[in-house]
C-alpha positions as CSV (number, residue, x, y, z in Angstrom):
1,X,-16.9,9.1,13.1
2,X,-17.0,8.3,16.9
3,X,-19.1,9.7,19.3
4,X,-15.7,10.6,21.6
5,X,-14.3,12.5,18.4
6,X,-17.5,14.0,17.8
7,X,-17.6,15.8,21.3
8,X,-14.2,16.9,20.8
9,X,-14.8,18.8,17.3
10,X,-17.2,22.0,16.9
11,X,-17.9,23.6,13.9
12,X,-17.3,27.2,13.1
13,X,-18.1,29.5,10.2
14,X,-15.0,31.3,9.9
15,X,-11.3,30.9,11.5
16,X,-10.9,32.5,14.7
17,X,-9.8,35.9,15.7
18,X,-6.9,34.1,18.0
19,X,-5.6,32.6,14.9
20,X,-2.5,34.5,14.1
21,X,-1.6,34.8,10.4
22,X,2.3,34.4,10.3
23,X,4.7,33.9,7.3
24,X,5.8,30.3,7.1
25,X,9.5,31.4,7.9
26,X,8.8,32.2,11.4
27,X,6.7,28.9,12.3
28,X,9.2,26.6,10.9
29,X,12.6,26.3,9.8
30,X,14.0,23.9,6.8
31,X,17.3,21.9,8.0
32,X,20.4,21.5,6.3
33,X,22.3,18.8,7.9
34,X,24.5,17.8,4.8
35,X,25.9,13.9,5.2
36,X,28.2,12.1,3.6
37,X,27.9,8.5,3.1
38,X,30.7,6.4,4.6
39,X,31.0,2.8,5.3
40,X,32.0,3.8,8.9
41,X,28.9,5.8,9.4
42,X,25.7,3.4,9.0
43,X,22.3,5.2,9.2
44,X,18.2,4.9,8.2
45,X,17.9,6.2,4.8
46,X,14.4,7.4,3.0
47,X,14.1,7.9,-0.7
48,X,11.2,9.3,-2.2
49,X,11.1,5.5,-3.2
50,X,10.3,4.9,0.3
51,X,7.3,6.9,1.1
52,X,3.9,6.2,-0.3
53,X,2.0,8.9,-2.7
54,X,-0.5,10.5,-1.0
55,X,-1.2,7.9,2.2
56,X,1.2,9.9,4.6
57,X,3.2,6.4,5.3
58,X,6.4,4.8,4.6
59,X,6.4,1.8,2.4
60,X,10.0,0.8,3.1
61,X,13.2,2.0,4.5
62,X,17.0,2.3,3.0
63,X,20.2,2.1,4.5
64,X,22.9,4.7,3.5
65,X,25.9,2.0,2.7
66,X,23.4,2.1,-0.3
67,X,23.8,5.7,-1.8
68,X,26.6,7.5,-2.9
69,X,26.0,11.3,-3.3
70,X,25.7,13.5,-0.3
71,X,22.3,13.4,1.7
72,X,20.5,15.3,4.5
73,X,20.2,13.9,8.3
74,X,17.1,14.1,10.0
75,X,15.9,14.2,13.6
76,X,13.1,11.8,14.8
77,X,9.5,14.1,15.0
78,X,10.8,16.1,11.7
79,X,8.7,16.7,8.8
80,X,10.2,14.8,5.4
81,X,8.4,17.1,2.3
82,X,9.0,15.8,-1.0
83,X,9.8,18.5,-3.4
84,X,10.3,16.8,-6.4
85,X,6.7,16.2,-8.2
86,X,5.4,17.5,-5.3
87,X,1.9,16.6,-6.1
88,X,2.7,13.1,-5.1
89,X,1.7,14.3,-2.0
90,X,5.0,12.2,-0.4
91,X,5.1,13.7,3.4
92,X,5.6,12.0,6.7
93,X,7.1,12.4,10.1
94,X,10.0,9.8,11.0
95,X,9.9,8.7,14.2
96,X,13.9,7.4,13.9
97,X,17.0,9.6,13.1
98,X,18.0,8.8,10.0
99,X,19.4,10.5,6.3
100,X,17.3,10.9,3.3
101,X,17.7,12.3,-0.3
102,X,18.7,15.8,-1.2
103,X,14.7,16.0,-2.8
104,X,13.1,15.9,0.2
105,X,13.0,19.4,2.5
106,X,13.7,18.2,6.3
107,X,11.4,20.8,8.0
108,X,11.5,21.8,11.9
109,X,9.5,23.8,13.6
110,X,10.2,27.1,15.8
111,X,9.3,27.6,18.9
112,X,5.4,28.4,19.9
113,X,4.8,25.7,17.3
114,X,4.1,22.1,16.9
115,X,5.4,19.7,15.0
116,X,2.7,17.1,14.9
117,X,0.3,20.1,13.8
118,X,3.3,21.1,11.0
119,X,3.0,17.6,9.5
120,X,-0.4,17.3,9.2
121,X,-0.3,21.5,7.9
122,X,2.1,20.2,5.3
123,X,0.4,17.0,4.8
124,X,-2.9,19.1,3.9
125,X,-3.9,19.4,0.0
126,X,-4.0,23.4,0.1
127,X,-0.3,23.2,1.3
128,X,0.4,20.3,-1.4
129,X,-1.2,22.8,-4.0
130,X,0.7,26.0,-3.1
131,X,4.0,23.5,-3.8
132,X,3.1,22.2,-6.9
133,X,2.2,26.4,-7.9
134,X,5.7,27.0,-7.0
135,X,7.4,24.1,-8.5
136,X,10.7,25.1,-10.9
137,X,11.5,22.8,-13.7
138,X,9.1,21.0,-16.4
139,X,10.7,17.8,-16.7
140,X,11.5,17.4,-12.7
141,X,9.4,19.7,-11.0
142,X,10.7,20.9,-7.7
143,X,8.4,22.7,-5.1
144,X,10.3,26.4,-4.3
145,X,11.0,26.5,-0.6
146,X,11.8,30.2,-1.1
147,X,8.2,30.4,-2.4
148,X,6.6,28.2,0.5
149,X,8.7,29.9,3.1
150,X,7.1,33.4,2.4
151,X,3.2,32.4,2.5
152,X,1.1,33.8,4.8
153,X,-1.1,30.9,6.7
154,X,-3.6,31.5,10.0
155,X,-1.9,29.6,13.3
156,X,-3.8,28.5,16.0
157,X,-2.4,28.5,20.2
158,X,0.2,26.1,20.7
159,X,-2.6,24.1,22.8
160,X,-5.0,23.8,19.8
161,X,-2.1,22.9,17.3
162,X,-1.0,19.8,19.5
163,X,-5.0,19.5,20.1
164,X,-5.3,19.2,16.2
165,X,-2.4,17.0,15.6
166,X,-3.6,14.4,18.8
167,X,-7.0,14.0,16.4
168,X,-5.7,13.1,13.7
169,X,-2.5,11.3,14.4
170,X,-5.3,9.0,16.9
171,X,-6.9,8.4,13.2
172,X,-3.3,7.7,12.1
173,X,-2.0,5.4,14.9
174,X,-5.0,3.1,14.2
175,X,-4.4,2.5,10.5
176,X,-0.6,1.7,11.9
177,X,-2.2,-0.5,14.3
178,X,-4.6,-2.2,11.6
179,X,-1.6,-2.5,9.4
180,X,0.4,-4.9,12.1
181,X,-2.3,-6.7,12.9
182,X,-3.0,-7.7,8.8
183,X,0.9,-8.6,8.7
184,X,0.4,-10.5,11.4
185,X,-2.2,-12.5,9.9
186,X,-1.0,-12.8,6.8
187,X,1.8,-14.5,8.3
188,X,-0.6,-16.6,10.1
189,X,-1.9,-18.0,6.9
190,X,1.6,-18.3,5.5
191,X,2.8,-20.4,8.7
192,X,-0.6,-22.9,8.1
193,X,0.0,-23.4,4.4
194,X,4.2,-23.8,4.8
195,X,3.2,-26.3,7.7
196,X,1.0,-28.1,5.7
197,X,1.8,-28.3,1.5
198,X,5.7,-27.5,2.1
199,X,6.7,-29.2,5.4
200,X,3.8,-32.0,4.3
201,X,2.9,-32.1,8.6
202,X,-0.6,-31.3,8.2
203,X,-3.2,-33.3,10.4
204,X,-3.3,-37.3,9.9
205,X,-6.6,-39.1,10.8
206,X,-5.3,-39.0,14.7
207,X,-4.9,-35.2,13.9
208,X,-0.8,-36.2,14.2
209,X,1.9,-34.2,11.6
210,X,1.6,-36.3,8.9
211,X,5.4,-36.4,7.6
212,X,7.1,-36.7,11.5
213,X,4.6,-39.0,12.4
214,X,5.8,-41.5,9.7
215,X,3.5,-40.7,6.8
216,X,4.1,-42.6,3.5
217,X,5.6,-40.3,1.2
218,X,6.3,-40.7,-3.0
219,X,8.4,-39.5,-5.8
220,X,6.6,-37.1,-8.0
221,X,8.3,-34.4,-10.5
222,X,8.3,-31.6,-8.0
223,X,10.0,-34.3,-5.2
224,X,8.2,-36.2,-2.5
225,X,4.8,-35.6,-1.4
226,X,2.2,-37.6,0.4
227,X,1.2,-40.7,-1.7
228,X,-2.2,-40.0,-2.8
229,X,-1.2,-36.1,-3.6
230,X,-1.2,-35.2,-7.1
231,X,1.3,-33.1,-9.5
232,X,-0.7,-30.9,-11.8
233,X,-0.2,-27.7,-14.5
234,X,-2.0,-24.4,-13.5
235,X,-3.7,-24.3,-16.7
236,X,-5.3,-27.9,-15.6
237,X,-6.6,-26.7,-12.6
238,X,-8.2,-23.2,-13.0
239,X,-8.8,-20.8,-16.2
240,X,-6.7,-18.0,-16.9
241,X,-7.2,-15.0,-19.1
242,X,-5.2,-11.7,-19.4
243,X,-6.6,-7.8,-19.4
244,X,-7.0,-5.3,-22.0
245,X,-7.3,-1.1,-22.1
246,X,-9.9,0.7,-23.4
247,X,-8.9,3.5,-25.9
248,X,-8.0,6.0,-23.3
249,X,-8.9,9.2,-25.9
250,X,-12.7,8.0,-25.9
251,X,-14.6,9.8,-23.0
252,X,-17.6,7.0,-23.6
253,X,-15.2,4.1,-22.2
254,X,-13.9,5.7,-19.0
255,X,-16.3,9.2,-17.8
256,X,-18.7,8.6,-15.0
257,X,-17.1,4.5,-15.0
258,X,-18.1,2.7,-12.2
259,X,-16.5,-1.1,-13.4
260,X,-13.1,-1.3,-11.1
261,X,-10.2,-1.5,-13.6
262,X,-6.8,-2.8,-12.1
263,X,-3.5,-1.9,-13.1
264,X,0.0,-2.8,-11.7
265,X,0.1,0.4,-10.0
266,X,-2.6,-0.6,-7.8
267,X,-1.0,-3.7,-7.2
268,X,2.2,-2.8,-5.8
269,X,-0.2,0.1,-3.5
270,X,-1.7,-3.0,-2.1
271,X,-1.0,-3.5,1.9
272,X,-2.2,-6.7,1.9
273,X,-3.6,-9.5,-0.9
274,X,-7.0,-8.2,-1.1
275,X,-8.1,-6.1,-3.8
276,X,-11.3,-4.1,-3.3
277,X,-10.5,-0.5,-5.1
278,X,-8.9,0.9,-8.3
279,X,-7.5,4.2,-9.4
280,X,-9.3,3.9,-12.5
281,X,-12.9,2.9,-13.2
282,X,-14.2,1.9,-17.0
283,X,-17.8,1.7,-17.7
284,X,-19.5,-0.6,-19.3
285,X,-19.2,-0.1,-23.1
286,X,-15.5,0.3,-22.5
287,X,-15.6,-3.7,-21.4
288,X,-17.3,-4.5,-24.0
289,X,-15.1,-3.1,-26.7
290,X,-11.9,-3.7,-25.4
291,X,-10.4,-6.7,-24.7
292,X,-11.0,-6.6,-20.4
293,X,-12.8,-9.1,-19.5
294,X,-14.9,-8.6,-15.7
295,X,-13.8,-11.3,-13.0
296,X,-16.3,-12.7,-10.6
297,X,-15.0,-11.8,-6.7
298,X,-12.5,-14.6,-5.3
299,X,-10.3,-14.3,-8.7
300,X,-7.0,-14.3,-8.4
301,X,-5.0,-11.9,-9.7
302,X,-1.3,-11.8,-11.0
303,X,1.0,-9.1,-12.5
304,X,2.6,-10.5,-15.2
305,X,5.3,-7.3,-16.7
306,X,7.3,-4.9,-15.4
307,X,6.3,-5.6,-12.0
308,X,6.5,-9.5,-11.9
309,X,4.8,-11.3,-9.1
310,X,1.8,-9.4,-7.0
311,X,-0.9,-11.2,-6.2
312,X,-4.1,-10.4,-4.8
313,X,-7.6,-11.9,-4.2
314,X,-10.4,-9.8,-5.3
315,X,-13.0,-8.9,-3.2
316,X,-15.8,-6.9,-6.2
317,X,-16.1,-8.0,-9.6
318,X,-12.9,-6.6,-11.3
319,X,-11.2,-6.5,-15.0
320,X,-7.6,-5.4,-16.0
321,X,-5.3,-4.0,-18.5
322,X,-2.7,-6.5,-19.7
323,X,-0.3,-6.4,-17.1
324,X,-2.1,-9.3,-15.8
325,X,-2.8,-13.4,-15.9
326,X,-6.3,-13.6,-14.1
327,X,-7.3,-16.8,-12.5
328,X,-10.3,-18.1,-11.8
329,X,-10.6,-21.3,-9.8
330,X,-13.6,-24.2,-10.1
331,X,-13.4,-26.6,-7.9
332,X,-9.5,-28.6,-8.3
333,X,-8.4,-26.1,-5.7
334,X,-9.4,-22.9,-3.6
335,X,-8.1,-19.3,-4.7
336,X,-6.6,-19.4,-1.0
337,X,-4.6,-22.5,-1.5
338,X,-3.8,-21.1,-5.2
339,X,-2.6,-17.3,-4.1
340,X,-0.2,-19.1,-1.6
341,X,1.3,-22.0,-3.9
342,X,2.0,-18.7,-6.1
343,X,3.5,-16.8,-3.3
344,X,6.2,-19.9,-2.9
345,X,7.3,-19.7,-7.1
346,X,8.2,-16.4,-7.5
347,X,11.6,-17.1,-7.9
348,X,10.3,-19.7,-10.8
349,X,7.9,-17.5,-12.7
350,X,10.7,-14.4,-12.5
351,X,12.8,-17.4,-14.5
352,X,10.4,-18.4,-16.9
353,X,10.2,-14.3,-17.8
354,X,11.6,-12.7,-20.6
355,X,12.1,-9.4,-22.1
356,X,14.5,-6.5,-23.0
357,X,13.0,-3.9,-21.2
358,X,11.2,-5.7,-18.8
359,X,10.4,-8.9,-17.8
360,X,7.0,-10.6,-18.9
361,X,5.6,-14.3,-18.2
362,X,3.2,-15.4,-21.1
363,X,0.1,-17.3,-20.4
364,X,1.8,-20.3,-22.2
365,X,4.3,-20.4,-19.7
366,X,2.4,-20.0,-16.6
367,X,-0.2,-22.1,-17.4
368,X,2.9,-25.1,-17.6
369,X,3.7,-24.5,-14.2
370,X,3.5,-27.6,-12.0
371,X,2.2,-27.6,-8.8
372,X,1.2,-30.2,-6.2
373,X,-2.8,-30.6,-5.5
374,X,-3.5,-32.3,-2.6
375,X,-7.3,-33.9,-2.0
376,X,-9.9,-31.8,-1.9
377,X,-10.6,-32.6,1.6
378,X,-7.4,-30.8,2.8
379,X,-7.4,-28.1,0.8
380,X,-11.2,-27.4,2.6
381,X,-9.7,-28.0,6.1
382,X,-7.3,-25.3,4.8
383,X,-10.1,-22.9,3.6
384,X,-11.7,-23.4,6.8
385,X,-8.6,-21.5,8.1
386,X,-7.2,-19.1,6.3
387,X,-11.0,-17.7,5.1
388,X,-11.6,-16.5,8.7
389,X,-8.1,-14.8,8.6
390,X,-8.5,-13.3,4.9
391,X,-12.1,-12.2,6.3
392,X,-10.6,-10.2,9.3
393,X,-7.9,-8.5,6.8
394,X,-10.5,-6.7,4.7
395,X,-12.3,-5.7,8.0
396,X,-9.4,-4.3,8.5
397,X,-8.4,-2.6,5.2
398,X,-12.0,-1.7,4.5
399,X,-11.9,0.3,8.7
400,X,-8.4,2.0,7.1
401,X,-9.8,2.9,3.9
402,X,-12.6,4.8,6.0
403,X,-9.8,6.3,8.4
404,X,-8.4,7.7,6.1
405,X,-11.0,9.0,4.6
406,X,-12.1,10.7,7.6
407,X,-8.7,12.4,9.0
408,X,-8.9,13.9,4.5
409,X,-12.4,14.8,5.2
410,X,-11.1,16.6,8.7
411,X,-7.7,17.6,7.7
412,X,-8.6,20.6,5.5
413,X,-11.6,21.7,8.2
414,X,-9.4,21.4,11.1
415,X,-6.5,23.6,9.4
416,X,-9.1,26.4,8.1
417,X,-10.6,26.6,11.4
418,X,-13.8,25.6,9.7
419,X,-13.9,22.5,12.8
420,X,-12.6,23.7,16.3
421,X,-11.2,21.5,19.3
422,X,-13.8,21.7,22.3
423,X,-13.0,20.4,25.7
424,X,-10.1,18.3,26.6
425,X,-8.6,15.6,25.1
C-alpha cells in the first residue's frame, strides 16, 4: 500500500458515534425506468453477460437492437446490482446512460448520500451476503429488494462517504488504466507479427520491408511466402498433450492443493494472454493419479470445447482438465511466435471442430494444422520484441491482481468503520 494512502487511513476499534444507522430505504432508492426496445430507439445495453463475477468491471457491452423483452434505463453514476445468483458478486457503476436487463436492480441514491460510496457499499461482501440470504427461488435465485431495502447499516458524513469512495475508486481507476495500457500492447505485438509473418515486410539485410522492397517470394500450400520459409504441421514443431480431472469426491486430490489447475473458466476470465492463477488448485497425488499432466512455464495453452479458441502463455508451472491442447515448444519456433500464428486460425480450428452440444477440436486435428515457420533467426528478432512487451503485461496484471487485493482487503474495513479517512485528500 502507498505511503500517500497510508497517511490518509487510520484505524479505529469500533464505528464511530457520527455514524448514523439508517434503513437502506432512505439512503437509496431502486429505479424503474421500464424501456421498450425499438429499432428507432438505439441505446448501451448490459446483461448480466456483460459484467464480470466478482471483479467490479464490465467485460463487454450490448446494444438494445439486440433484445426483445422490456428492459430498465439507467443514468450514468448509477449502481447496476445483479439479483439473480447474487453471489456472483456482478455490481458496477456505468459511467454511460444506457438499458440493461430486468435482473439487474438500477439503484440511486437520496440525497445526503453518495453514490460512489453506495457502489462500493453494495459492492462489499457483507452486502453481497445479506442478498444471497434474501434470495427467492432455488433454481434462479433472486436477491429480495424488499428484504435489502429494510436493513439497518451505519452511514458515515457525506464528506467521509465521497472520502471512502475517492480511496478506493483511485485503486479502481489504476487497474482501468493498467487494463489500456496491456490492450495497448497487446496490439503492439499483434501489429509486429501481422507486419512481419502475414504482410511478409519484415527487416531485409538493409533492414528494408522485405515483400515491398522486392523480396523473392514462393508458392507453398498455405500461398506465397519468402523463399527459404518453410510450411510445417503443429504436431512437427512442438509437443502437445491434453488435461485430465482428478476425482473431485476425493479430499486427498484437491484440500490444501497448491499445483495451479486451469479450466476454461479461467480462460475466458483472462484480461490478457498470460496465465499466472487458477480457481482451483490440485495437490500433488491428485497429478499423479489423474491424467493432468504439469507444464513447465512458457507452455502454451489452448481451449479446445465448449469455449473454442483462448489462448494463453503460462507464466508458473500449470496442468489442466481436458478442455485443453497444451503445447510445449523446443526449439522449431518460440511460444510467442506460436500463441500469435494461433490467434490468426481461429476461424480454421472453429472449422475443423465438431460436436452436437458443443464444439471440440481433437489433438489429431490440430496437430495437422499447417503453418509457415520462418528461420530461426527471425523468429528471435521477433522474441527480442514481443518478450519485452509480454514482460511489461504481467507487471501489469501481477500490480492489478495486488490492487485488487488491497481495495477487498480495505473495502470491508473502510465500510465498518474499522479504517477511518484522516486529513484531506
Amino acid at each position: 500500500m502507498s505511503s500517500d494512502l497510508n497517511t490518509k487511513l487510520a484505524t479505529s476499534n469500533s464505528i464511530q458515534e457520527e455514524w448514523n444507522l439508517e434503513k437502506i430505504d432512505n439512503v437509496c432508492e431502486l429505479v424503474r425506468e421500464p424501456f421498450t426496445p425499438s429499432d428507432d430507439d438505439i441505446r448501451k445495453y448490459v446483461g448480466l453477460e456483460h459484467i464480470e463475477q466478482g471483479t467490479l468491471k464490465l467485460c463487454g457491452i450490448g446494444s438494445s437492437s439486440c433484445v426483445k423483452s422490456n428492459k430498465l434505463q439507467f443514468r450514468s453514476g448509477q449502481i447496476l446490482f445483479g439479483k439473480l445468483r447474487p453471489y456472483f458478486r456482478k455490481v458496477i457503476r456505468p459511467d454511460f446512460d444506457g438499458v440493461c436487463s430486468t435482473d439487474i436492480l438500477v439503484i440511486d441514491s437520496k440525497k445526503g448520500y453518495d453514490n460512489g460510496y453506495l457502489f462500493y457499499f453494495f459492492a462489499n461482501n457483507e452486502m453481497i451476503e445479506e442478498a444471497t440470504r434474501s434470495s427467492e427461488g432455488t433454481r434462479m435465485p433472486r436477491a429480495s429488494w424488499k428484504y435489502l431495502s429494510q436493513l439497518k447499516k451505519p452511514f458515515p458524513s457525506l464528506p467521509e462517504q465521497r472520502a471512502i469512495a475517492e480511496i478506493l475508486s483511485s485503486l479502481d481507476d489504476k487497474i482501468k488504466l493498467n487494463r489500456r495500457m496491456n490492450a495497448t500492447l497487446e496490439h503492439i505485438a499483434q501489429a509486429i507479427f501481422k507486419r512481419w509473418f502475414i504482410d511478409f515486410e519484415f527487416p531485409d539485410e538493409n533492414g528494408q520491408p522485405y515483400k515491398s522492397s522486392g523480396g523473392e517470394m514462393v508458392e507453398s500450400e498455405l500461398g506465397e511466402i519468402p523463399r527459404g520459409w518453410e510450411v510445417k504441421a503443429i504436431g512437427d514443431i512442438c509437443k502437445t498433450s491434453g488435461g485430465g480431472t482428478p476425482k473431485t469426491k476425493e479430499p486427498s486430490y484437491w484440500e490444501d492443493g497448491d499445483i495451479f489447475w486451469a479450466t476454461p473458466t479461467d480462460m475466458t476470465s483472462l484480461k490478457s494472454p498470460i496465465i499466472f492463477d487458477t480457481s482451483r488448485k490440485i495437490t500433488e497425488e491428485g497429478l499423479n493419479k489423474s491424467s493432468a499432466k504439469l507444464l513447465p512455464i512458457g507452455s502454451v495453452l489452448m481451449t479446445s470445447r465448449a469455449t473454442l479458441g483462448y489462448f494463453a502463455i503460462t507464466k508458473v508451472p500449470i496442468c489442466t482438465n481436458q478442455g485443453f491442447i497444451s503445447m510445449v515448444c523446443d526449439g522449431e519456433v518460440s511460444n510467442y511466435y506460436l500463441l500469435h500464428t494461433l490467434k490468426n486460425k481461429v476461424d480454421l480450428i472453429e472449422n475443423l471442430a465438431s460436436g452436437s452440444t458443443y464444439l471440440e477440436i481433437n489433438k489429431s486435428s490440430f496437430r495437422s494444422i499447417s503453418i509457415i515457420k520462418p528461420p530461426s533467426s527471425l523468429i528471435e528478432k521477433f522474441d527480442n520484441f514481443v518478450k519485452l512487451i509480454y514482460d511489461k503485461i504481467y507487471l501489469y496484471e501481477l500490480e492489478s491482481q495486488n490492487l485488487s487485493l488491497i481495495r477487498d482487503e480495505l473495502l470491508p474495513k473502510l465500510m465498518s468503520g474499522k479504517i477511518r479517512i484522516s486529513g484531506e485528500l
